[in-house]
N, C-alpha and C positions, 0 to 999 in steps of 0.2 A: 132795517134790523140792526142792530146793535154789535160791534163788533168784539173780540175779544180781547182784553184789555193785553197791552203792551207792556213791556218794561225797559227800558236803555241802560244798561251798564256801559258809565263812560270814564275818562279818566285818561292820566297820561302813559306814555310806555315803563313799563316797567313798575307798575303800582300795586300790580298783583291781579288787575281787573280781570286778567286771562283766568287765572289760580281760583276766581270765586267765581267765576262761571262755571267751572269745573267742580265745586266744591256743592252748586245748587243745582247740579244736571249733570246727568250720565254724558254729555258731551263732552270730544276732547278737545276743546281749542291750543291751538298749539303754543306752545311756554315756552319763553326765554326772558333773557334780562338784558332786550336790548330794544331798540327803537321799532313800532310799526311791526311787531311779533303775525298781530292781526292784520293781515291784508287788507282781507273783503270782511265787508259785516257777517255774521251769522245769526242767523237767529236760530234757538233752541227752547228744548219745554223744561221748565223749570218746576219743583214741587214746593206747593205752598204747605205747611205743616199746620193742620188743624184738630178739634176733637171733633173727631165724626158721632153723629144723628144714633150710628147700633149702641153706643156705650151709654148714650141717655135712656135708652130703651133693653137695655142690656141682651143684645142682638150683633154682641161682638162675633159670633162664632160662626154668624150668618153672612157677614156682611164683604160680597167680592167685588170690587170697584171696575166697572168695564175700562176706568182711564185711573193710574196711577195706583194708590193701594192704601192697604187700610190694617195695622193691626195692632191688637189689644184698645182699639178705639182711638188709635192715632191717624190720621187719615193726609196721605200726601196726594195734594188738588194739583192739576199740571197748572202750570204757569208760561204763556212764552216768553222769549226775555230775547232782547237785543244786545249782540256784544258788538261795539262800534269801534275802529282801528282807533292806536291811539291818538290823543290830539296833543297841541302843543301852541303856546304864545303864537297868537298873530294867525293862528290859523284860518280866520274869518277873510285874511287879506292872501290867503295862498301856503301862508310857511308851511312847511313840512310836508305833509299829504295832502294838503288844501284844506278848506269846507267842503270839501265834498262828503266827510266824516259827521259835520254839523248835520246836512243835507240828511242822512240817512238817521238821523234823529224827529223827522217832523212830525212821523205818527206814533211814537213813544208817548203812553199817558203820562208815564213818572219815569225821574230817573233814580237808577244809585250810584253816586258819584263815587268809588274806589280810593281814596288817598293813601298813598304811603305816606302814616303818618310819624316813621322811625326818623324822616328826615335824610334820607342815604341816598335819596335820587334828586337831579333837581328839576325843574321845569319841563325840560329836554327829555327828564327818563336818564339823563346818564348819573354814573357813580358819582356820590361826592360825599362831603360831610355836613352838618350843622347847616343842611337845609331847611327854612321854614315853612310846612307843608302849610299852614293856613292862605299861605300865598293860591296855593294851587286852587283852592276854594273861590279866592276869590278873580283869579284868571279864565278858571273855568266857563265861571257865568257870564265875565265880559264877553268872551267868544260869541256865546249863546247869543247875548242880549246887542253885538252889534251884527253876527251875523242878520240880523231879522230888520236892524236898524237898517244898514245896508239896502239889502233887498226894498225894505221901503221907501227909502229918500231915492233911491236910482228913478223912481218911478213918480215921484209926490207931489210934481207940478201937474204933472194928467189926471192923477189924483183926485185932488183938490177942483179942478176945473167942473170934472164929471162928477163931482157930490151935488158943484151947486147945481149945473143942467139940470139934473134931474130930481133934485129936491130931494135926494137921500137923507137918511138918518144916518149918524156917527156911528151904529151899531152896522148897520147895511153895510156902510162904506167901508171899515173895516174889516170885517168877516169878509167880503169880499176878496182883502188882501192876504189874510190871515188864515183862510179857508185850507192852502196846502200846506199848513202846519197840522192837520187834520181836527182845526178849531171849531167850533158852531156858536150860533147866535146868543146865546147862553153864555159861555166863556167871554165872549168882548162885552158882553153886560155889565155881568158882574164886574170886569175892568174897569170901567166907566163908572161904574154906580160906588167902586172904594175911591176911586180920583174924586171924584163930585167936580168934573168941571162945567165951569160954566161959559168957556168961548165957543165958539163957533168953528169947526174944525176947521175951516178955510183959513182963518184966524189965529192955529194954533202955532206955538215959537217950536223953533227946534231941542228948545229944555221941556216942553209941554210933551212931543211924542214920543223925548225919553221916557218921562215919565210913563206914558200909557205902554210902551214897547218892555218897560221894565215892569210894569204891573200883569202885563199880558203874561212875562215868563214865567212869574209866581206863579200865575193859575196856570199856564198850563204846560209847564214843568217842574211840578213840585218834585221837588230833590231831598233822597235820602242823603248821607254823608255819611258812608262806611270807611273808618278809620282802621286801615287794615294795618299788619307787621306790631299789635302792641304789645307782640315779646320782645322787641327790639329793646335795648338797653335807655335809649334816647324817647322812646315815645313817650313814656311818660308826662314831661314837660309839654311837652306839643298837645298830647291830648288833654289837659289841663288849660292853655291858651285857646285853643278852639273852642270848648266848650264853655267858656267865657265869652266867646262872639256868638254862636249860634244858640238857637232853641233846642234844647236837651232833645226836643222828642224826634229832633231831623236827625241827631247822629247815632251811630251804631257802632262801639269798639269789636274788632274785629281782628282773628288771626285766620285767614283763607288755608294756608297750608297747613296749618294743624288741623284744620276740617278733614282737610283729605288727605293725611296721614294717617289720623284717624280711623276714618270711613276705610280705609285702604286697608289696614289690621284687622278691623271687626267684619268684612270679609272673607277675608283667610282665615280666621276666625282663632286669631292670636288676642282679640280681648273683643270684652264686649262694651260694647257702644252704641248710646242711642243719637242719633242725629240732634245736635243742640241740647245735647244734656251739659249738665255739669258736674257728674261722674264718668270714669272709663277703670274697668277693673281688667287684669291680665290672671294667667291663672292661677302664677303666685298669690294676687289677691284674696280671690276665694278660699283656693288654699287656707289658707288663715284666718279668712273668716269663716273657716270650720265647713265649709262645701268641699266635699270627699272626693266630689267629680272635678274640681276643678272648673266648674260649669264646661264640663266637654271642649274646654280650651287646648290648644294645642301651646306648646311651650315657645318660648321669644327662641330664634334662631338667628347666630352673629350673621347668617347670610342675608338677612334683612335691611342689614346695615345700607344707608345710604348719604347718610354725613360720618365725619369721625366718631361721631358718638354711638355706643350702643342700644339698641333698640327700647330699651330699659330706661338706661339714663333720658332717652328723649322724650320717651314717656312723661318720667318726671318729671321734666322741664317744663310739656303741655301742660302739666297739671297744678306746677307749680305756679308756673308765670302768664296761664292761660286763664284754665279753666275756673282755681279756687278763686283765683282776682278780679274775674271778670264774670263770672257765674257759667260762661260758656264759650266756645269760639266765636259767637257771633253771628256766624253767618245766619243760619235759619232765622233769626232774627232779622237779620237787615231784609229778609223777604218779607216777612209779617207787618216789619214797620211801613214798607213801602206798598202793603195790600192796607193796612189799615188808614194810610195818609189817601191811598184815592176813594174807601171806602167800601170797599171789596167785601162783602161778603158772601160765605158758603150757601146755596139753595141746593137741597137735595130734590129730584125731580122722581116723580112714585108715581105708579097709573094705580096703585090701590094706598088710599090713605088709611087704611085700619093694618092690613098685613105689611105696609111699606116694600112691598115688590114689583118690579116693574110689568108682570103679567095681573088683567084684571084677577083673574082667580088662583094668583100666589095663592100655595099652602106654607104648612108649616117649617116645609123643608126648604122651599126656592131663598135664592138669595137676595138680600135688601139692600136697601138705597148703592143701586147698583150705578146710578148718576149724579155727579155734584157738580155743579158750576159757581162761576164766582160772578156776580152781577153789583153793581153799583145801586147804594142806597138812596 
């Protein structure tokens, strides 16, 4: 049986990766701005943001979700999500907190790679200036891609020996290796069939299993690239340079702490806020756009403050240097790009297809599509 699809948020210290864990789950991984914040992995459930099954059947009023929730036909589908200590250069050969960090990546379908892309941290996670985050992007994936290299040349004369004994296939012999990355015969396929090689694996150079060791990561760690911090004054540049290396549809501009700034207000219910919108109104707002209530807002309070700035002005800033420039924080998005890159889609499961309720003899009152899962196309 099929298991339930993973997620790895990975990245170096201090990139925010803790910040949008928090920003995509009621989890609180613990926050600072300094090296290996994250200890131990955690894993948490994450909500994918979709339009639910009642709003096309306009059965919004009905519709209570046994896992996550649902309303006005906005429907959040749990998700679990990996958040991995940070890493750092060299880490495949030990530095810092080892591979042991890589290690806890093998059964991740996808990942989202976190960058600070303001440039204010460098490799390490420590402070600095007029660092080039594309760097990190492409550090990242050597990690990844000699961690596995590694693993496999340590072993690749016994390898090679036991292919030919036993008259294996290049697909066999691999999967075999490949198998606790939690790969299947499928995934080393397709590898093989984009190479088109034609040696003989016993045969093959140590540029040949680069190859196939770097085709294997592509499939089967397709990587989002969430460009977080891009109200920093500096990202602009950088996110213009990246986006000239990679394919538009892998990266995601992104500000993690204004999610949950956000989110943090429209709580307390000092504005109102929908999760990846790209409006946020406070009750001044309404105010003047002629809502008498206020929308039952309660007014900005200087005890809210939490940088120099007042609760008001930071407002502004999100909305300024966020939301109208970028359509939204981002975050909710970098979930969706990263369900849509493995294929993910919503199946509502109903034991009556006419009432959509989970009792055969739902009436008109029981509630509907009380289950959604997310299964690969």
């Amino acid at each position: 049986m099929p298991r339930d699809p993973l997620i790895g948020l990975v990245g170096k210290p201090s990139s925010g990766k803790s910040t949008t864990l928090n920003s995509l789950t009621d989890a609180s991984s613990k926050v600072g701005n300094f090296p290996f914040t994250t200890i131990d992995p955690q894993r948490a459930i994450g909500y994918l943001q979709i339009s639910c099954a009642c709003a096309r059947y306009d059965l919004t009023n009905r519709c209570k979700p046994n896992y996550g929730s649902c309303a006005g036909g906005r429907r959040s589908v749990p998700i679990e999500l990996l958040d991995v200590a940070g890493l750092v250069p060299g880490a495949h050969e030990g530095k810092g907190l080892g591979n042991k960090f890589l290690d806890d990546l093998r059964h991740a379908d996808a990942l989202i790679h976190v960058v600070d892309v303001s440039g204010t941290t460098d490799a390490e996670g420590k402070v600095t200036r007029g660092y080039d985050p594309a760097q990190d992007i492409v550090w990242l994936r050597s990690e990844i891609v000699r961690w596995i290299q590694g693993n496999l040349m340590d072993k690749w004369g016994g390898i090679k020996r036991r292919h030919v004994a036993i008259k294996a296939t290049p697909v066999e012999t691999l999967q075999k290796q490949f198998s606790g990355y939690g790969s299947t015969a499928k995934v080393v396929a397709r590898c093989l069939d984009r190479l088109g090689l034609k040696e003989r694996l016993q045969n093959w150079s140590d540029e040949t299993i680069e190859e196939v060791i770097n085709a294997f990561t592509d499939e089967k760690f397709p990587t989002i690239i969430a460009l977080n911090k891009i109200d920093h004054p500096d990202a602009d540049k950088n996110i213009s340079k990246i986006s000239r290396m990679r394919d538009p549809k892998s990266i995601v501009c992104c500000s993690a702490i204004s999610e949950v700034f956000l989110r943090r207000l429209a709580k307390q219910g000092y504005v109102k806020y929908v999760e990846g919108s790209e409006f946020v109104d406070t009750r001044e707002d309404l105010l003047e756009g002629g809502d008498a209530s206020g929308g039952g807002l309660k007014e900005l309070d200087e005890k809210l403050k939490t940088t120099p700035l007042t609760p008001a002005r930071r407002i502004e800033n999100v909305k300024d240097l966020v939301l109208y420039r970028f359509g939204s924080t981002g975050v909710v998005q970098v979930l969706s790009r990263a369900a849509e890159m493995l294929g993910l889609v919503p199946v509502f499961t109903v034991r009556n297809v006419h009432t959509f309720t989970s009792d055969i003899g739902g009436g008109g009152s029981s509630p509907v599509f009380r289950d959604c899962v997310l299964v690969k196309q």
